[in-house]
Backbone as a ProteinNet text record, in pm:
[ID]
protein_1_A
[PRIMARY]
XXXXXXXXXXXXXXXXXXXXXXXXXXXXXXXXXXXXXXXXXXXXXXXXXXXXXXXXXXXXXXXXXXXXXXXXXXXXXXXXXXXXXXXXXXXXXXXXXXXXXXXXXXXXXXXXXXXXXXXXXXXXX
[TERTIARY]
83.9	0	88.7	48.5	131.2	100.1	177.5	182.3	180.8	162.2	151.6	170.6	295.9	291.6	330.2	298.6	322.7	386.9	509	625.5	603.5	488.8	496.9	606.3	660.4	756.1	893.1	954.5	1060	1154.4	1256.5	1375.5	1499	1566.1	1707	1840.8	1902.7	1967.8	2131.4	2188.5	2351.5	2351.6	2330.9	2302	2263.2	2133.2	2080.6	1884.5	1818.9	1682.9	1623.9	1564.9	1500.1	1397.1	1282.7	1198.3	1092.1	1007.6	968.9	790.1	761.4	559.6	565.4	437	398.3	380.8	332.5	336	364.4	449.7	425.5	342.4	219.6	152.9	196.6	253.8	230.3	359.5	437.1	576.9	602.9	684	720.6	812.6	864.6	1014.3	1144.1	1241.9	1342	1325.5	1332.9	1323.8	1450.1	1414.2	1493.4	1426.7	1520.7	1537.4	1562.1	1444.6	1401.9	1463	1486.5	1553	1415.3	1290.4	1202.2	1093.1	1014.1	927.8	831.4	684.5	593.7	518.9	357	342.4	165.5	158.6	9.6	-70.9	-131.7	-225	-337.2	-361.9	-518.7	-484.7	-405.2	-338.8	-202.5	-228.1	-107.9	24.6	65.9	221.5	346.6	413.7	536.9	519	580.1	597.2	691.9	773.7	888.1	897.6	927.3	908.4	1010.9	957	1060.7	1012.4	1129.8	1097.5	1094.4	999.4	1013	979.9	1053.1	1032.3	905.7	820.5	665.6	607.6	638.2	563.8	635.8	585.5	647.6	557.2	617	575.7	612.8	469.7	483.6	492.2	578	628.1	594.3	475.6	439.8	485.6	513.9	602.1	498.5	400.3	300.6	347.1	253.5	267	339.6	274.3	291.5	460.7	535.2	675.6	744.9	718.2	771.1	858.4	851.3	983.4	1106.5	1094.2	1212.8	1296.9	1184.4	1264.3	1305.7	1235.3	1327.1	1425.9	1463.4	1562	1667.6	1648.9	1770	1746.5	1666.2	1724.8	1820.3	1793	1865	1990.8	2008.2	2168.2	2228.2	2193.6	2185.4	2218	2125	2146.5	2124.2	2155.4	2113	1949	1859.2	1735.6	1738.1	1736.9	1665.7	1578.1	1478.4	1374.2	1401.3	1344.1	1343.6	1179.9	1188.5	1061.2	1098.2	990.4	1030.6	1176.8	1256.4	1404.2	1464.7	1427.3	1521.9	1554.2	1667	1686.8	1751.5	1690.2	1729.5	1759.8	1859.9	1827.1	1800	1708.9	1660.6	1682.5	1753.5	1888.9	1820	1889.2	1839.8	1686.2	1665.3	1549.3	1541.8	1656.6	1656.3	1669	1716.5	1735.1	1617.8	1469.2	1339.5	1314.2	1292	1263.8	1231.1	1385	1416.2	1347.5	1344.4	1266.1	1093.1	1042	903.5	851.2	960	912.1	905.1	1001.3	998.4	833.2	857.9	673.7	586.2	584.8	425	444.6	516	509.5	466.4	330.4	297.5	216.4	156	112	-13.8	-149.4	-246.7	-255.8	-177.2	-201.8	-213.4	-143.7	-126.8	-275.5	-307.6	-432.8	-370.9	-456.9	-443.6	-395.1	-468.3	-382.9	-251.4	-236.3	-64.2	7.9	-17.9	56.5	85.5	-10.6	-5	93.9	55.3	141.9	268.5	305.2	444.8	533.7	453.6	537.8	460.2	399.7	451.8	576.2	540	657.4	793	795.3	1011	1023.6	906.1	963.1	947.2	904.2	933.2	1025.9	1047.6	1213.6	1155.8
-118	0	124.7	182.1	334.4	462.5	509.6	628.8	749	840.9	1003.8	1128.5	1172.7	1298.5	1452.3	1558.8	1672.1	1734.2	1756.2	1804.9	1975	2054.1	2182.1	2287.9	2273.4	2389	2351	2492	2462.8	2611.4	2595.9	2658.2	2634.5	2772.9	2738.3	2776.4	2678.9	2671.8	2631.7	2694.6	2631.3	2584.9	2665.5	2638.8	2488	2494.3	2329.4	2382.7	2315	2386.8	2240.1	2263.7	2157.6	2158.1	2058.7	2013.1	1936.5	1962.9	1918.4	1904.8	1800.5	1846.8	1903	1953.7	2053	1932.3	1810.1	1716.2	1566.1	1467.1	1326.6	1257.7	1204.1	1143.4	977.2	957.8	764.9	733.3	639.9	594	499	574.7	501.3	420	365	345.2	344.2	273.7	381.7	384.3	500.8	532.3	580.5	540.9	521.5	642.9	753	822.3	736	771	676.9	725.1	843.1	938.4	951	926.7	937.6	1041.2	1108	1183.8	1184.1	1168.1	1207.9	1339.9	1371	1476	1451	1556.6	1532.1	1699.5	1658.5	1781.2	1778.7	1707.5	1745.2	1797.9	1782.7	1877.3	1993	1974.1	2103.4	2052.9	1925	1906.5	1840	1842.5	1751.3	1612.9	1470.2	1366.9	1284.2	1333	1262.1	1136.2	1017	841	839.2	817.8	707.8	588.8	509.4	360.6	295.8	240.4	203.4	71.1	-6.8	-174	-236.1	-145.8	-210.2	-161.3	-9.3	28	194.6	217.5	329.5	477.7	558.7	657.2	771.4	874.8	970.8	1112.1	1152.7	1296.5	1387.9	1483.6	1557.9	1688.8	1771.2	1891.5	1982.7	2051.9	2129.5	2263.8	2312.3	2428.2	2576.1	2532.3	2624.1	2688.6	2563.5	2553.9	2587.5	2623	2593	2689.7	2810	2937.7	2881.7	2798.2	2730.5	2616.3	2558.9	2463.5	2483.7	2606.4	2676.3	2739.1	2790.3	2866.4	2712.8	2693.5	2541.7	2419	2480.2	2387.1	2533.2	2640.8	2757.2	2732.1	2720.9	2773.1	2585.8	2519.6	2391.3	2319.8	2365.3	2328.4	2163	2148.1	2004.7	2041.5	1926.9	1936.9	1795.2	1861.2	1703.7	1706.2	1577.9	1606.4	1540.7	1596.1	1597.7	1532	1350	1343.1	1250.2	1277.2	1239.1	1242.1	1131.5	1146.1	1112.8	1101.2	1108.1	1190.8	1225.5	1303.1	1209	1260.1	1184.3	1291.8	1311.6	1373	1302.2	1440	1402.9	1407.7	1243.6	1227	1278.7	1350.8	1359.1	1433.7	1498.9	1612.1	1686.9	1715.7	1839	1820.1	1694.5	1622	1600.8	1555.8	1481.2	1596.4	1693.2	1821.3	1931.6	1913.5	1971.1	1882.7	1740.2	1650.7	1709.6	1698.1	1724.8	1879.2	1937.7	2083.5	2092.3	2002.4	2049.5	1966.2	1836.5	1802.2	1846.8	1939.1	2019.5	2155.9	2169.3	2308.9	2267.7	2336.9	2345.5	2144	2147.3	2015.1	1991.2	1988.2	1987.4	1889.1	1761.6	1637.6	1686.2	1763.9	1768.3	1859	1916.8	2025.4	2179.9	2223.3	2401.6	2469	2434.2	2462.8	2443.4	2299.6	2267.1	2349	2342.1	2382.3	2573.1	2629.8	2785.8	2794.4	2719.9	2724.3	2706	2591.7	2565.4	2671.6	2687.6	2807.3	2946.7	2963.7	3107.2	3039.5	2987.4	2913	2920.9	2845.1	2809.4	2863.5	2875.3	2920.2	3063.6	3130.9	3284.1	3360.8	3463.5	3526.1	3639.4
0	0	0	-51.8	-77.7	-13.1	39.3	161.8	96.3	180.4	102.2	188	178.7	274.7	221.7	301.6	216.5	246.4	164.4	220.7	195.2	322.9	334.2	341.5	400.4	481	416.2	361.1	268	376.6	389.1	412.5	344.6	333.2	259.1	415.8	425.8	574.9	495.3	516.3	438.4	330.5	209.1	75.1	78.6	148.7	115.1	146.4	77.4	95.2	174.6	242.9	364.4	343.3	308.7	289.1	420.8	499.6	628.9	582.6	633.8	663.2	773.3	762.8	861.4	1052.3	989	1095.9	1012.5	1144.5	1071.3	1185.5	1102.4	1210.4	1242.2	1090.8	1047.8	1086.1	1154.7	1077.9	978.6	913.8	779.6	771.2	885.7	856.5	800.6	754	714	527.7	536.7	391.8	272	147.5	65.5	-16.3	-83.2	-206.4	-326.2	-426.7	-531.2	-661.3	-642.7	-775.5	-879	-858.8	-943.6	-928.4	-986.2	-982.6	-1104.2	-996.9	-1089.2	-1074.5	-1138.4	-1153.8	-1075.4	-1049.6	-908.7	-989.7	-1083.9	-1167.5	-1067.7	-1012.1	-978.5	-820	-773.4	-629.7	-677.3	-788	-835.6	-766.9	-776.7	-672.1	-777.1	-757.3	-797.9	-697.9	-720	-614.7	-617	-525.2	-516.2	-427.2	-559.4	-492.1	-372.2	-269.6	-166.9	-165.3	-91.6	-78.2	55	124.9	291.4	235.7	330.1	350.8	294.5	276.8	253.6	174.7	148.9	55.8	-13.4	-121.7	-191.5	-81.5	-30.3	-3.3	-135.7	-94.4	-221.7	-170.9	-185.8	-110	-175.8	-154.4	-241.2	-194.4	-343	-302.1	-406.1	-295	-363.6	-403.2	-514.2	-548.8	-452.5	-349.5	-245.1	-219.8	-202.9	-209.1	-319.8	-454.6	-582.5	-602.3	-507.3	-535	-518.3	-379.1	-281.3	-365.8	-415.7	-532.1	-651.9	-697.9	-832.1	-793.6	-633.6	-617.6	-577.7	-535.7	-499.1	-677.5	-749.8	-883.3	-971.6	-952.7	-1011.7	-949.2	-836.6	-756.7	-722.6	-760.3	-783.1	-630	-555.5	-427.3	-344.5	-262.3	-213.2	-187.5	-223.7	-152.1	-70.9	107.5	201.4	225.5	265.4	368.8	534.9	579	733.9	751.6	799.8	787.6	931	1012.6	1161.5	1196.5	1204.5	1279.1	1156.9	1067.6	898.6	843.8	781.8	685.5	571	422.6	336	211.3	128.1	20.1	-59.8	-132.6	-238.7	-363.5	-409.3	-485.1	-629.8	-749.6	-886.1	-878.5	-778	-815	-930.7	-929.5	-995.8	-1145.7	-1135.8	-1348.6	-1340.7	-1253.6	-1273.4	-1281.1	-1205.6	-1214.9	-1398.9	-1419.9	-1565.1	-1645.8	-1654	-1726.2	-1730.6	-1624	-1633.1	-1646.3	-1637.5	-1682.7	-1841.6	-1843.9	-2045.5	-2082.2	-1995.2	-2100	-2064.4	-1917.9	-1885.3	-1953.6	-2027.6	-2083.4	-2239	-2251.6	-2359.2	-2400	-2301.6	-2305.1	-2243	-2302.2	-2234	-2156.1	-2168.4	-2084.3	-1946.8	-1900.9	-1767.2	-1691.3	-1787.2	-1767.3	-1760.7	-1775.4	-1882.2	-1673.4	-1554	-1460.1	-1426.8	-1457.1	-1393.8	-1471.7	-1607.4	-1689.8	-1672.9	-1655.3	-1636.3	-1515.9	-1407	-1239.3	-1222.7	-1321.2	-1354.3	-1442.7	-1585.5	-1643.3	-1527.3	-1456.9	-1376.5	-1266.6	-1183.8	-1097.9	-1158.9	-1288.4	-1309	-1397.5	-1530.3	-1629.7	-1731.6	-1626	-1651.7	-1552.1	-1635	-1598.7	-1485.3
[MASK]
+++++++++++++++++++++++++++++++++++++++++++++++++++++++++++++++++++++++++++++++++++++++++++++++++++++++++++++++++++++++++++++

């Protein structure tokens, strides 16, 4: 079964941008950086795969955050998350990142929202 948390609260702390939810209620146990990302149109998020013993957790990195992560994929910063007593980075964000910006731009698949949120978010100057 597959888990889901939202990685709210973004800080940039020693050229590294920190990634936290606002609370963890579940434990997940220990978790693995998947290097993969998909795309969450109907919550406006990015989702970055981890891997726990049992099941894929999906780390969603909503709209809300998206300055913090264009500024740490611009200055090519480390991104971790801090999820209960873990910290893990989050390996190849930023290549999944550049990947899925080029196909939501200019691509109705994703819907005429993601697509506007993303090019205001990363890809205007």
């Amino acid at each position: 079964m597959n888990k889901r948390i939202e990685l709210t609260k973004a800080n940039i702390n020693n050229k590294t941008l920190v990634l936290e939810p606002e609370s963890t209620h579940s434990e997940f146990g220990e978790l693995k950086a998947k290097g993969q990302m998909l795309v969450d149109s109907d919550h406006l998020a990015f989702i970055y795969i981890l891997d726990s013993s049992d099941a894929f957790v999906y780390a969603s990195l909503p709209h809300s955050i998206w300055s913090e992560l264009r500024t740490a994929k611009e200055d090519n910063l480390p991104v971790i998350a801090k999820i209960g007593d873990q910290e893990l980075e989050l390996v190849e964000l930023s290549d999944e990142l550049t990947y899925l910006l080029g196909n939501i731009k200019d691509n109705a698949n994703y819907g005429e929202e993601m697509e506007n949120k993303v090019v205001e978010a990363f890809l205007l100057t």
